[in-house]
Backbone as JSON, one array per atom type, in Angstrom:
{
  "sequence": "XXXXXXXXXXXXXXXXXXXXXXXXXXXXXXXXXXXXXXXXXXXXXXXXXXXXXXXXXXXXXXXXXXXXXXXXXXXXXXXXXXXXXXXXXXXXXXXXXXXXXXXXXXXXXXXXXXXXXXXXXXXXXXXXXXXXXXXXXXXXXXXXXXXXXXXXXXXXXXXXXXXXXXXXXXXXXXXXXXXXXXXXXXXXXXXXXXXXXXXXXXXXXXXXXXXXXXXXXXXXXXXXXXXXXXXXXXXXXXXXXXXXXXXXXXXXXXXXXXXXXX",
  "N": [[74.35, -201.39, 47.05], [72.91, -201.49, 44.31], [69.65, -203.34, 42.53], [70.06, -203.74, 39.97], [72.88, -203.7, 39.61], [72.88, -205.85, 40.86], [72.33, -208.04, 39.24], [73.68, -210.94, 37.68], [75.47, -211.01, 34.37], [74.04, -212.98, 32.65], [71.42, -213.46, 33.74], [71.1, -211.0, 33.31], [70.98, -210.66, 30.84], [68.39, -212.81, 30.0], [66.28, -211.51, 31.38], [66.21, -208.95, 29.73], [65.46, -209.88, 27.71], [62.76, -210.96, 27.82], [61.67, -208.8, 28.12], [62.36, -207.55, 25.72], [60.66, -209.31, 23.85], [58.43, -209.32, 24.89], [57.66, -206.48, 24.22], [58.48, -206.72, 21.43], [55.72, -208.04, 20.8], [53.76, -206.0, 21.67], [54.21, -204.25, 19.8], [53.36, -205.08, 17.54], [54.4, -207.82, 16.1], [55.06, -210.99, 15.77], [55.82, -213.5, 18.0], [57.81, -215.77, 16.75], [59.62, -217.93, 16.79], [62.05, -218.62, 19.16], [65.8, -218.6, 20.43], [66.81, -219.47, 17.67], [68.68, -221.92, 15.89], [71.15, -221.66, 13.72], [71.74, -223.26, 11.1], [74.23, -224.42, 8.94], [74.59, -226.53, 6.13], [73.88, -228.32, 7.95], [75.54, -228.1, 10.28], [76.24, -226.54, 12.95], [76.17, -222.67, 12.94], [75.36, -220.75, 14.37], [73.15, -218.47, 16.49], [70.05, -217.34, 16.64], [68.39, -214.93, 18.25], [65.59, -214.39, 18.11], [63.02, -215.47, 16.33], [60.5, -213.01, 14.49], [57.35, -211.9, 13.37], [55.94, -209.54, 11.07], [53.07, -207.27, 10.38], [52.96, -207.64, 8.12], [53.93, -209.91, 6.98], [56.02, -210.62, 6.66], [59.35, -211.75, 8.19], [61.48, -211.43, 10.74], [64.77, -211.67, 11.66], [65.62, -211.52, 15.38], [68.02, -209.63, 16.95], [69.25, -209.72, 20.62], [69.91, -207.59, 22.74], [71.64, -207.02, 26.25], [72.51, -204.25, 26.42], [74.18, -201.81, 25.42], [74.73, -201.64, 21.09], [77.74, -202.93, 19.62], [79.86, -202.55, 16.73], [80.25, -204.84, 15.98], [78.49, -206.38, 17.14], [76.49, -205.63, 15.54], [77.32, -206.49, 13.07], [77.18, -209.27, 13.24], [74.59, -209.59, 14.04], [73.24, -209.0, 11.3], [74.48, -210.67, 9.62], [73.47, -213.27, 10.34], [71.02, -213.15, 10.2], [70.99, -212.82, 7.67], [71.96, -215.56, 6.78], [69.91, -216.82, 7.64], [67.9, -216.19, 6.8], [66.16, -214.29, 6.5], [64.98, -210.77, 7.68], [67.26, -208.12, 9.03], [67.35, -207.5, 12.47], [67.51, -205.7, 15.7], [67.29, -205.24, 18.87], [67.66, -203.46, 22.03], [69.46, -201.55, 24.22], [70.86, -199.31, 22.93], [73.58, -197.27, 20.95], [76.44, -198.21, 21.15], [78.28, -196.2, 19.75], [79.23, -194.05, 17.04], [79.85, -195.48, 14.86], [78.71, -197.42, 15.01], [75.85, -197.22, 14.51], [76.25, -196.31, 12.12], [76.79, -198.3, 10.61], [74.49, -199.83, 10.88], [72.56, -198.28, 10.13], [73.68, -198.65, 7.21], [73.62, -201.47, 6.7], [70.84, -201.91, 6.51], [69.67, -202.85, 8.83], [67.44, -202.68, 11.23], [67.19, -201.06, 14.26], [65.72, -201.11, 17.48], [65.58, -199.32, 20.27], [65.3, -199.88, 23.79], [65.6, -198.27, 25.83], [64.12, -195.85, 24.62], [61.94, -196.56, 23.78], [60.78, -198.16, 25.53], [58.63, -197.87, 28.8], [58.0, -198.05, 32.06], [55.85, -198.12, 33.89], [53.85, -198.32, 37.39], [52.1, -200.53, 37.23], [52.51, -201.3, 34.4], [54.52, -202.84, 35.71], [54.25, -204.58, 37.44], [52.43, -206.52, 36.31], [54.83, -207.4, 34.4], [56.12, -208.99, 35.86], [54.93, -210.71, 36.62], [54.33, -211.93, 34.47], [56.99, -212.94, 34.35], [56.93, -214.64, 35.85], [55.4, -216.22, 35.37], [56.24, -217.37, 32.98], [58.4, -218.63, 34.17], [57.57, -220.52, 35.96], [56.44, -221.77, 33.83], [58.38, -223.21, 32.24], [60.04, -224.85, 34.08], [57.53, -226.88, 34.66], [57.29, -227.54, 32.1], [59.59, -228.92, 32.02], [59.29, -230.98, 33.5], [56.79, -232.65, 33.01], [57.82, -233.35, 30.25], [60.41, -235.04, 29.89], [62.37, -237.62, 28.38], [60.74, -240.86, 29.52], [62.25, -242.92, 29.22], [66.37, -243.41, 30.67], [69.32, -243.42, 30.15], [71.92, -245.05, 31.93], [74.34, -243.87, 32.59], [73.73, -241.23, 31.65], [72.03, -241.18, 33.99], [73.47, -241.39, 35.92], [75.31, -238.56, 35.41], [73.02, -237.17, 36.6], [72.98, -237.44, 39.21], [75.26, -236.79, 39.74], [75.18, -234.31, 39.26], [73.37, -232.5, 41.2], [74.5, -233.07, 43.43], [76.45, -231.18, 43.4], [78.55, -228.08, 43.36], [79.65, -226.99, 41.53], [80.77, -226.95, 38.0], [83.01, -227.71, 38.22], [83.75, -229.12, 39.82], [81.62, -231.55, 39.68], [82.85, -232.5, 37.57], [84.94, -233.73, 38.95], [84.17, -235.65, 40.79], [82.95, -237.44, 38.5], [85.09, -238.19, 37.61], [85.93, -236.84, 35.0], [87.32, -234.77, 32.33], [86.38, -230.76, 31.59], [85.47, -230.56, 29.16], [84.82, -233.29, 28.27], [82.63, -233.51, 30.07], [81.18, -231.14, 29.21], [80.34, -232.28, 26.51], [78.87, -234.2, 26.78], [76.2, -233.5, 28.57], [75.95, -231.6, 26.39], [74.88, -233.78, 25.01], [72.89, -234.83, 25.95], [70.87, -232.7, 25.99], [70.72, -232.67, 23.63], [69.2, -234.69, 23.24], [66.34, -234.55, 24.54], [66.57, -234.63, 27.14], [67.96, -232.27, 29.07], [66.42, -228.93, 28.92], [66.68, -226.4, 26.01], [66.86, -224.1, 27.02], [67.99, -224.18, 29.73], [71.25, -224.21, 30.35], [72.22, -222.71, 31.96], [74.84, -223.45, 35.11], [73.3, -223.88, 37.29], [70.67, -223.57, 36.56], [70.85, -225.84, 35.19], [71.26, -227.77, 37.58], [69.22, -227.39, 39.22], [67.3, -228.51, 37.29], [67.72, -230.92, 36.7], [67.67, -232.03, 39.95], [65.06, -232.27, 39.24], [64.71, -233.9, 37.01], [65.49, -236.35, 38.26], [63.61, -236.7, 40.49], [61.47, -237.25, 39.33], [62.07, -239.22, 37.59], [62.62, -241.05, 39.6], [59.83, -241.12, 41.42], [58.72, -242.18, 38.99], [59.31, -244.78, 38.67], [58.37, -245.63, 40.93], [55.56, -245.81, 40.78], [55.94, -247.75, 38.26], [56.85, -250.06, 40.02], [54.93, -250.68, 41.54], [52.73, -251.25, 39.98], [54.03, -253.49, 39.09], [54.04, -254.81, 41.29], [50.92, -255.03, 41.53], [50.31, -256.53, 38.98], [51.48, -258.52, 40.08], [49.82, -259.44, 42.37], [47.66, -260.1, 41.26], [48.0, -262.12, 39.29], [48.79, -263.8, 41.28], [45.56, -263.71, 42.77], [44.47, -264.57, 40.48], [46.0, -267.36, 40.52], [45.15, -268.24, 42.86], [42.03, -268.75, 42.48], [42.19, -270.42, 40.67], [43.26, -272.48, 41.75], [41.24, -272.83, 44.27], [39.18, -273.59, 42.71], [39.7, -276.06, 41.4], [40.1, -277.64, 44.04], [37.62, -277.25, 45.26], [36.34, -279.01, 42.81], [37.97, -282.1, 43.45], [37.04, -282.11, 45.57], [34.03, -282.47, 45.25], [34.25, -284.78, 43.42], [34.98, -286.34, 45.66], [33.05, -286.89, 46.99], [31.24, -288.02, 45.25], [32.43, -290.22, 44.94], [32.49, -291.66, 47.8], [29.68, -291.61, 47.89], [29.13, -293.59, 45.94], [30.68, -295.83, 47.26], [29.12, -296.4, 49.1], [26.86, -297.25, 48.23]],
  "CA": [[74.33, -201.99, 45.71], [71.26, -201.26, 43.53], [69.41, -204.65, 42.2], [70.81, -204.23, 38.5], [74.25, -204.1, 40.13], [73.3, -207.14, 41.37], [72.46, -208.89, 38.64], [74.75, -211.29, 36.44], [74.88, -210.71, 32.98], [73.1, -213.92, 31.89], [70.29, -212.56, 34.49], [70.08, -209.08, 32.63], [69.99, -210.84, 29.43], [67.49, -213.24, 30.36], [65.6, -210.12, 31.38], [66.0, -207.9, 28.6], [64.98, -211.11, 26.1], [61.46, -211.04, 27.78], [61.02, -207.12, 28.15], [62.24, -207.51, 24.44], [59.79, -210.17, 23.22], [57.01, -208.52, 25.22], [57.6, -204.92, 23.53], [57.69, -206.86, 20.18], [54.55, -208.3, 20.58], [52.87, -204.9, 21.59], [54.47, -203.55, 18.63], [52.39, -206.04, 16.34], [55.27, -208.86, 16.21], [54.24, -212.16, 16.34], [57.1, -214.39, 17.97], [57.45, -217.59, 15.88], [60.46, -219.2, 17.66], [63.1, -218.26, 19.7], [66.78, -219.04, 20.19], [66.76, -220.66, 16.76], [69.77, -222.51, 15.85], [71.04, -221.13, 11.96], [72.65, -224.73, 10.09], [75.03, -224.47, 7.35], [74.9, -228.24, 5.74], [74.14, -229.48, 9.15], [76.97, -227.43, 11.36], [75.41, -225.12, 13.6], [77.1, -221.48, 12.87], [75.11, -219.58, 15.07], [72.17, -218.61, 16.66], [69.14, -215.74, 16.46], [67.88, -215.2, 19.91], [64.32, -214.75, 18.52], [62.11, -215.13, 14.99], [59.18, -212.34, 14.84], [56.58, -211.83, 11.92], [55.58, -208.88, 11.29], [51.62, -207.52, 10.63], [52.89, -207.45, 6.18], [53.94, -211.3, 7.14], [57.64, -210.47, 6.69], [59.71, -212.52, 9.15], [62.66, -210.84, 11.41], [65.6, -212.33, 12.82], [65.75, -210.54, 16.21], [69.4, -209.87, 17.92], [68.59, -209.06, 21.92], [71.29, -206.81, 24.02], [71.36, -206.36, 27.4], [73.2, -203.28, 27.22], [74.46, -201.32, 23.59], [75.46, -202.72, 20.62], [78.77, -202.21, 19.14], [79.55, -202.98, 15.24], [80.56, -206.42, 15.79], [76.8, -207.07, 16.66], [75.44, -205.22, 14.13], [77.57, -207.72, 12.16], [76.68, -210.04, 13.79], [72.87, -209.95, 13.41], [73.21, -208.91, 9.88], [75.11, -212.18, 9.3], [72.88, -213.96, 11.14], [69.91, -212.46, 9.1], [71.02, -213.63, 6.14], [71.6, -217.02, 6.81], [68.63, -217.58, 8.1], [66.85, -215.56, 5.32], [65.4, -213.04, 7.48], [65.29, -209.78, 8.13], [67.82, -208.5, 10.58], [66.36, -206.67, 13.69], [68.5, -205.22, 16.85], [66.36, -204.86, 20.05], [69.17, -202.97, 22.79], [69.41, -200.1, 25.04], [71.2, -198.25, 22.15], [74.36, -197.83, 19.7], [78.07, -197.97, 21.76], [79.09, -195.78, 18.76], [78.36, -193.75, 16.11], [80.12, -196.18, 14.37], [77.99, -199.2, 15.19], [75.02, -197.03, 13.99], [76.24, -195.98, 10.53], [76.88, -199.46, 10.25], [73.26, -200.54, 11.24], [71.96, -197.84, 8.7], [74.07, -199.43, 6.03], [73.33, -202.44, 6.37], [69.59, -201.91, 6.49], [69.48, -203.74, 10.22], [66.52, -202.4, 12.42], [67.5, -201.53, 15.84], [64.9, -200.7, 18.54], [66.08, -199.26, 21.53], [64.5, -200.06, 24.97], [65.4, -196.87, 26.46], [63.29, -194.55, 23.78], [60.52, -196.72, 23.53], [60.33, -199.36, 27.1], [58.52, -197.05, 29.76], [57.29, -198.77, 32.74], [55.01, -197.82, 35.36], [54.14, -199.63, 38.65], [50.92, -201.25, 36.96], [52.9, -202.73, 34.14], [55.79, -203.85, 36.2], [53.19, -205.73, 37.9], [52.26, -207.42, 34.63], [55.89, -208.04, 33.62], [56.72, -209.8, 36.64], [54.18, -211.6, 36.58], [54.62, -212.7, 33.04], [58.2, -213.43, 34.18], [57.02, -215.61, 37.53], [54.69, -217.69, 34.85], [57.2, -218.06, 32.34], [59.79, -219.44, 34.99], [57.03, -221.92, 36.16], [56.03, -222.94, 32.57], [59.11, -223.65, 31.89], [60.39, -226.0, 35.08], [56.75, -228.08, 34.5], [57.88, -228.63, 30.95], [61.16, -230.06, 31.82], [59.11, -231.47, 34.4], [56.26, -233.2, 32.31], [58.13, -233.99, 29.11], [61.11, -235.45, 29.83], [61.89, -239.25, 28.62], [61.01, -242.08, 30.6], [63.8, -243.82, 29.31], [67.28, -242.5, 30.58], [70.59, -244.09, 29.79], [72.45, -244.88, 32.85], [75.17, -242.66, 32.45], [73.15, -239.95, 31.87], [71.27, -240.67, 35.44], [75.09, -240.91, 37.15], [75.28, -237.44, 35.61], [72.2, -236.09, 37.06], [73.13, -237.37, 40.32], [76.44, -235.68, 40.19], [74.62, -232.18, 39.39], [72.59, -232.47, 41.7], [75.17, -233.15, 44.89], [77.55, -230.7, 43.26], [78.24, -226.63, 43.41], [79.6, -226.04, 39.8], [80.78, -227.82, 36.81], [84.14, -228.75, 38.3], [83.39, -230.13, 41.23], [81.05, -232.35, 38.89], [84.3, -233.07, 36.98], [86.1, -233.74, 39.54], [83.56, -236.6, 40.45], [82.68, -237.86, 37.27], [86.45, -238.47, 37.06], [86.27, -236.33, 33.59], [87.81, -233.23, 32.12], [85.39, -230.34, 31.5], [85.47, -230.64, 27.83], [84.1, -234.72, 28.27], [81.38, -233.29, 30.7], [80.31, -230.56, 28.38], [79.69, -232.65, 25.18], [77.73, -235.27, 27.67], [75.3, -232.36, 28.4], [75.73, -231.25, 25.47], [74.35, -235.04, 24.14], [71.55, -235.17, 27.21], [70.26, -231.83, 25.73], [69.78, -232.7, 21.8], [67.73, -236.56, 23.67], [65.49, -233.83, 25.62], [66.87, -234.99, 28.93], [68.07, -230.77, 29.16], [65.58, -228.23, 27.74], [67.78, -225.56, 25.67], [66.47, -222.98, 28.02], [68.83, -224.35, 30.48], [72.35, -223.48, 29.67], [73.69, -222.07, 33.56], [74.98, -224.72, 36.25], [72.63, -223.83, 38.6], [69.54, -224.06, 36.14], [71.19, -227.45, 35.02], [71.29, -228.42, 38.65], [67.38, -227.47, 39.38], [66.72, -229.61, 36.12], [68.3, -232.64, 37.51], [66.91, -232.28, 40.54], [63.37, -232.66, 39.05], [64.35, -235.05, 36.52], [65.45, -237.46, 39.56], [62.53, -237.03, 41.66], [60.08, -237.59, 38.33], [62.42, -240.52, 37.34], [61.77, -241.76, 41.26], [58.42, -241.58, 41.24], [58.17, -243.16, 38.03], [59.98, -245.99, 39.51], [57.41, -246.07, 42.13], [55.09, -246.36, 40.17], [56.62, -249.27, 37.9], [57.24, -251.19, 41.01], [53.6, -250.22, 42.26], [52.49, -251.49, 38.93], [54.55, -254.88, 39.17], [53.45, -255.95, 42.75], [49.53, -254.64, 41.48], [49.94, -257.58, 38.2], [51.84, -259.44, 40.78], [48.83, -259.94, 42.9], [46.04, -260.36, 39.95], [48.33, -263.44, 39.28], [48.19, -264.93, 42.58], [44.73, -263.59, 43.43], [43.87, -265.81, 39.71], [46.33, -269.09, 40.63], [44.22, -268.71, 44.39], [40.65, -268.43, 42.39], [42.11, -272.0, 40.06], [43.24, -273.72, 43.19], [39.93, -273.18, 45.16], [38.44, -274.42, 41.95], [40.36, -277.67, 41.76], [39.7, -278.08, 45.36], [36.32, -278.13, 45.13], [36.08, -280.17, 42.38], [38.23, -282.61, 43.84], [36.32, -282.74, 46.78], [32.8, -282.96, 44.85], [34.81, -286.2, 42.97], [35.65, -287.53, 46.67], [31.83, -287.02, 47.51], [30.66, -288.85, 44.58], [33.14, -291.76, 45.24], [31.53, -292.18, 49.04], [28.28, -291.87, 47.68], [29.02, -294.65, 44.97], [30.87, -297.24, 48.26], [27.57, -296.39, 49.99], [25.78, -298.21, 47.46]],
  "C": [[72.9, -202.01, 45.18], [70.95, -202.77, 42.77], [69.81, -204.52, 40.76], [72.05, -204.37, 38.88], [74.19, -205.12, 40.61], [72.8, -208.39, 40.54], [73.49, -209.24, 37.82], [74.56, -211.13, 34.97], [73.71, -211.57, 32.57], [72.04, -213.34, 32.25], [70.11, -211.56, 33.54], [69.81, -209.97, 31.35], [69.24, -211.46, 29.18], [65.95, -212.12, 30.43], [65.24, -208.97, 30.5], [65.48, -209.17, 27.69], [63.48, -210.77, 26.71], [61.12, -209.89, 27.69], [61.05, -207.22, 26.57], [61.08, -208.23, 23.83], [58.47, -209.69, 23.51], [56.66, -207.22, 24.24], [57.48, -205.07, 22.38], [56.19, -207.18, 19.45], [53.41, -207.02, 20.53], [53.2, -204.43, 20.58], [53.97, -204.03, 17.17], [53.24, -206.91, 16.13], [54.46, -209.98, 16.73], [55.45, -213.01, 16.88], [56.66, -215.61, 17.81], [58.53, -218.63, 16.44], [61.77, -218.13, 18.17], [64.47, -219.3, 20.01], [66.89, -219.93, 19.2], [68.04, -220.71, 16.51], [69.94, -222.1, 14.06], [72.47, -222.63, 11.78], [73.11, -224.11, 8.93], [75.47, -225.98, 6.85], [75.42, -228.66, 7.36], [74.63, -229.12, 9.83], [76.17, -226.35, 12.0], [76.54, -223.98, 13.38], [76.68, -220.55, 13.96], [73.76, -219.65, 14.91], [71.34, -217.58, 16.87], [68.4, -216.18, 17.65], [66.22, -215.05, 19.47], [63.78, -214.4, 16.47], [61.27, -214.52, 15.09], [58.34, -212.47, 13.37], [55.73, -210.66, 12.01], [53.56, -208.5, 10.31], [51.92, -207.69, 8.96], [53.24, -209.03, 6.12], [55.25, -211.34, 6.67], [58.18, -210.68, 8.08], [61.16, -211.31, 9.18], [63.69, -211.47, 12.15], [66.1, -211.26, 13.71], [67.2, -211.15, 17.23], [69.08, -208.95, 19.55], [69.96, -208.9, 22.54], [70.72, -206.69, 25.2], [72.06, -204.96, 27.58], [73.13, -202.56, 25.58], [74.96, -202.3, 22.9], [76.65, -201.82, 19.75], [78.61, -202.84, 17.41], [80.07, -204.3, 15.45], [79.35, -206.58, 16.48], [76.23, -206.48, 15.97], [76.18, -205.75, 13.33], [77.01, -208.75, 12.44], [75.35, -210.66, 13.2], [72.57, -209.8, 11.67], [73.52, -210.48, 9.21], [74.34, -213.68, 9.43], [71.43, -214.38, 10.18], [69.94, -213.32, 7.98], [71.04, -214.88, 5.97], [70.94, -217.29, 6.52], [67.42, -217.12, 7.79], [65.79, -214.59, 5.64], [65.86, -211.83, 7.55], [65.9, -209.25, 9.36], [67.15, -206.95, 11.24], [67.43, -206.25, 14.55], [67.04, -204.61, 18.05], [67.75, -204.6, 21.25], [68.78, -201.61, 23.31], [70.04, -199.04, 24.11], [72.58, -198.87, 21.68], [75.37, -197.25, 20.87], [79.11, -197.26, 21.34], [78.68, -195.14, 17.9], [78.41, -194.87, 14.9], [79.2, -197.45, 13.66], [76.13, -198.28, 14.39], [74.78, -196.56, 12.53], [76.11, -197.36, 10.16], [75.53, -200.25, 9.69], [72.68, -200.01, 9.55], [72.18, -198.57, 7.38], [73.64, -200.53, 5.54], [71.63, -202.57, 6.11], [69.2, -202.5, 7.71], [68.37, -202.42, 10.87], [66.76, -202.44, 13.59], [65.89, -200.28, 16.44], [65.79, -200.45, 19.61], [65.4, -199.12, 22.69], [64.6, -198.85, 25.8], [64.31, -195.99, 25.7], [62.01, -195.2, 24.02], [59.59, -197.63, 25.11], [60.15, -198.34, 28.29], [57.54, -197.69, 30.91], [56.74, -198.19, 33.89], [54.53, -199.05, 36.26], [53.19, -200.54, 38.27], [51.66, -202.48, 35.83], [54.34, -203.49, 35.08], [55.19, -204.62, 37.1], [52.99, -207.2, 36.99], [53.52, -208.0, 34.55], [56.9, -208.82, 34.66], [55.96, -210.95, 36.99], [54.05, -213.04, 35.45], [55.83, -213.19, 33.57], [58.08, -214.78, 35.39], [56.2, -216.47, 36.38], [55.39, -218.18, 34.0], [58.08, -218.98, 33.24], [58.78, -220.91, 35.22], [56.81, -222.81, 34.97], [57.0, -223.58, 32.3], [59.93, -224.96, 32.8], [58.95, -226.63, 34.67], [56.9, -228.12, 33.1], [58.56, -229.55, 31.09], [60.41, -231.08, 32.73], [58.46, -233.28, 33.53], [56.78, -234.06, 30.65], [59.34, -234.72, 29.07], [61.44, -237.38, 29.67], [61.99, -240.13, 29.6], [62.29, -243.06, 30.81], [65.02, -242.83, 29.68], [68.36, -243.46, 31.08], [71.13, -243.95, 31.16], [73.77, -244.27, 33.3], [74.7, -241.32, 32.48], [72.58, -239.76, 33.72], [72.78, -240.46, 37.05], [75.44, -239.52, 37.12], [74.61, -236.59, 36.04], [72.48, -236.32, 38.61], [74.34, -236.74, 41.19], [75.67, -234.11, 40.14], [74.27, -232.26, 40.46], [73.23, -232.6, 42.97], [76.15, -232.31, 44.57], [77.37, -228.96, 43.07], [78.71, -226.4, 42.31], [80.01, -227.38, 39.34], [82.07, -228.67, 37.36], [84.4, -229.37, 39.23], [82.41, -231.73, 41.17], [82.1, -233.0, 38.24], [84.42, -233.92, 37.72], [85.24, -235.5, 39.97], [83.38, -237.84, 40.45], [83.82, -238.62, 36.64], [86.47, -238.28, 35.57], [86.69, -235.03, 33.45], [85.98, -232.44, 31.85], [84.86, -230.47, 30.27], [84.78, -232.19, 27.54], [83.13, -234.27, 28.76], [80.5, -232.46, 29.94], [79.81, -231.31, 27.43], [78.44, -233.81, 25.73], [76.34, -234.81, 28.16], [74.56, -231.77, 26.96], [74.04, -232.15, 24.38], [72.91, -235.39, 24.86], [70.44, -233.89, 26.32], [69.51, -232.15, 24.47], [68.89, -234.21, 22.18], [66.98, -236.02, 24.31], [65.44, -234.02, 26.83], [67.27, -232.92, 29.54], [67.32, -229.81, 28.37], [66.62, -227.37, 27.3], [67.55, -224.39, 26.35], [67.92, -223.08, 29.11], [70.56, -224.38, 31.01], [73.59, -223.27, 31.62], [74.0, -223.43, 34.4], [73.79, -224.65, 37.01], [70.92, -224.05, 37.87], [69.61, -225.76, 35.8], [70.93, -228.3, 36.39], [69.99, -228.93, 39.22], [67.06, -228.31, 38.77], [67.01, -230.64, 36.33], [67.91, -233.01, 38.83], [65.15, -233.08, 40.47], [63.24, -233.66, 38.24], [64.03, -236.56, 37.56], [64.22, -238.06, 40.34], [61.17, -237.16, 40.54], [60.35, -238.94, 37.9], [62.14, -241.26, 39.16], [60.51, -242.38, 40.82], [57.72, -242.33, 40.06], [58.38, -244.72, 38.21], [58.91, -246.49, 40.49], [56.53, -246.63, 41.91], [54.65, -247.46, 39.14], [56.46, -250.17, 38.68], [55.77, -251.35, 41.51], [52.66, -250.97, 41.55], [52.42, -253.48, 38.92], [54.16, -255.65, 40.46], [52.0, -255.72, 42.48], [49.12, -256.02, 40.34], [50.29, -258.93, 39.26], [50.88, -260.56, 41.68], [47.78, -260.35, 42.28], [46.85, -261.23, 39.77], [48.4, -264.29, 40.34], [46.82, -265.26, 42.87], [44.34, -265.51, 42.24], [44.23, -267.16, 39.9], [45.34, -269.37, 41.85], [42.87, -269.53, 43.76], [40.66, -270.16, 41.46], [42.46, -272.99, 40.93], [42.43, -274.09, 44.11], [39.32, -273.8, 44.39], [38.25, -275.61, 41.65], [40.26, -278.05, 43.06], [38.4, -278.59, 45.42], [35.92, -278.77, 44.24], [36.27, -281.79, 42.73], [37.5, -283.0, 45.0], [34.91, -283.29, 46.38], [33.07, -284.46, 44.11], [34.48, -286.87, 44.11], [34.21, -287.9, 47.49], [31.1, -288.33, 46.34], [30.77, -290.43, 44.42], [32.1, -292.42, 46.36], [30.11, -292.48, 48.19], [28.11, -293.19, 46.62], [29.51, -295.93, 45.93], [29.9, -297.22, 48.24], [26.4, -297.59, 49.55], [25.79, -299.54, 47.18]]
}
């Protein structure tokens, strides 16, 4: 089995999004946001896997394939495009059709294809694994570093189910909820930044709950670390007013003697 046969789709298209985003940038593309979310009065309809800007300062909404595209994504992105008032783009290994490419023409859609133009030698696939090993880290010490301190206690019953569990329905199962209650609960953790939107698979969800846990821990530790640290600056100070009243009291009980004496 050759290692693209052994990747899952999400994997390739994970993979083709950064070869894509990389190849736009060499191509003078500036990327201004990715996976943006396109609202119609508020309703999400759909989403453009990446915004570029090009060097005339004309913005692109870019549609990323892992494989060809047929004419229902070159609708797609066209559709997409417009929404979201952009120019539509197609980044893809090529057209599944002639079909899907009269289409493109028609519509005026821009496709790039990664076969004609993505040629890699062993120097950059050095580079682009490299880029892909620092992206992965930047992205776990985000979720790592930004996530809120505060977290609803429901939400932390759900990170402790990910986190002892091998998929979603074994999390269900639980959680004592259907999958359709567990998704929108995710769903609701994601838009409070408890899930970055990067995160999407079980098994990235799972990692991410792992690290929230052990950041919510240690924050805990720290709290408590915190509370026995004022804890003691209030004893040390009742100690430092009770030695004080001591020895006053005693310099009183000296002054008494010294006043029998007399």
């Amino acid at each position: 089995m050759s290692f693209r046969q052994g990747l899952s789709p999400s994997r390739r298209w994970l993979s083709s999004e950064r070869i894509a985003l990389r190849l736009l940038e060499e191509l003078g593309f500036k990327v201004i946001e990715t996976r943006k979310r396109i609202l119609v009065n508020g309703i999400e309809v759909g989403e453009v896997d990446a915004i570029v800007e090009d060097n005339n300062g004309a913005r692109w909404g870019v549609e990323i394939k892992a494989g060809r595209i047929d004419v229902t994504g070159v609708r797609q992105a066209y559709v997409n495009a417009v929404i979201a008032e952009v120019k539509p783009m197609i980044v893809c290994k090529g057209f599944a059709d002639d079909a899907a490419k009269e289409l493109a023409e028609k519509l005026g859609v821009r496709v790039i294809e990664l076969s004609d133009v993505f040629l890699v030698d062993s120097e950059e696939l050095e580079v682009v694994i490299r880029e892909v090993v620092e992206s992965t880290l930047t992205d776990y010490l985000e979720a790592f570093f930004t996530i809120p301190s505060n977290i609803k206690h429901e939400w932390l019953e759900v990170l402790n189910v990910l986190t002892s569990s091998q998929n979603l329905e074994e999390a269900c199962e639980k959680l004592g909820v259907d999958i359709n209650t567990l998704t929108k609960r995710l769903s609701e953790m994601r838009n409070a930044g408890i899930f970055p939107q990067w995160a999407k698979k079980y098994a990235s969800m799972r990692r991410v709950a792992q690290i929230i846990l052990q950041r919510y821990t240690a924050l805990q530790v720290v709290n408590e670390t915190q509370k026995v640290l004022e804890l003691l600056k209030t004893l040390k100070d009742q100690l430092n007013q009770l030695l004080n009243t001591i020895t006053s009291i005693q310099k009183n009980i000296e002054l008494l003697k010294h006043g029998e004496q007399k």
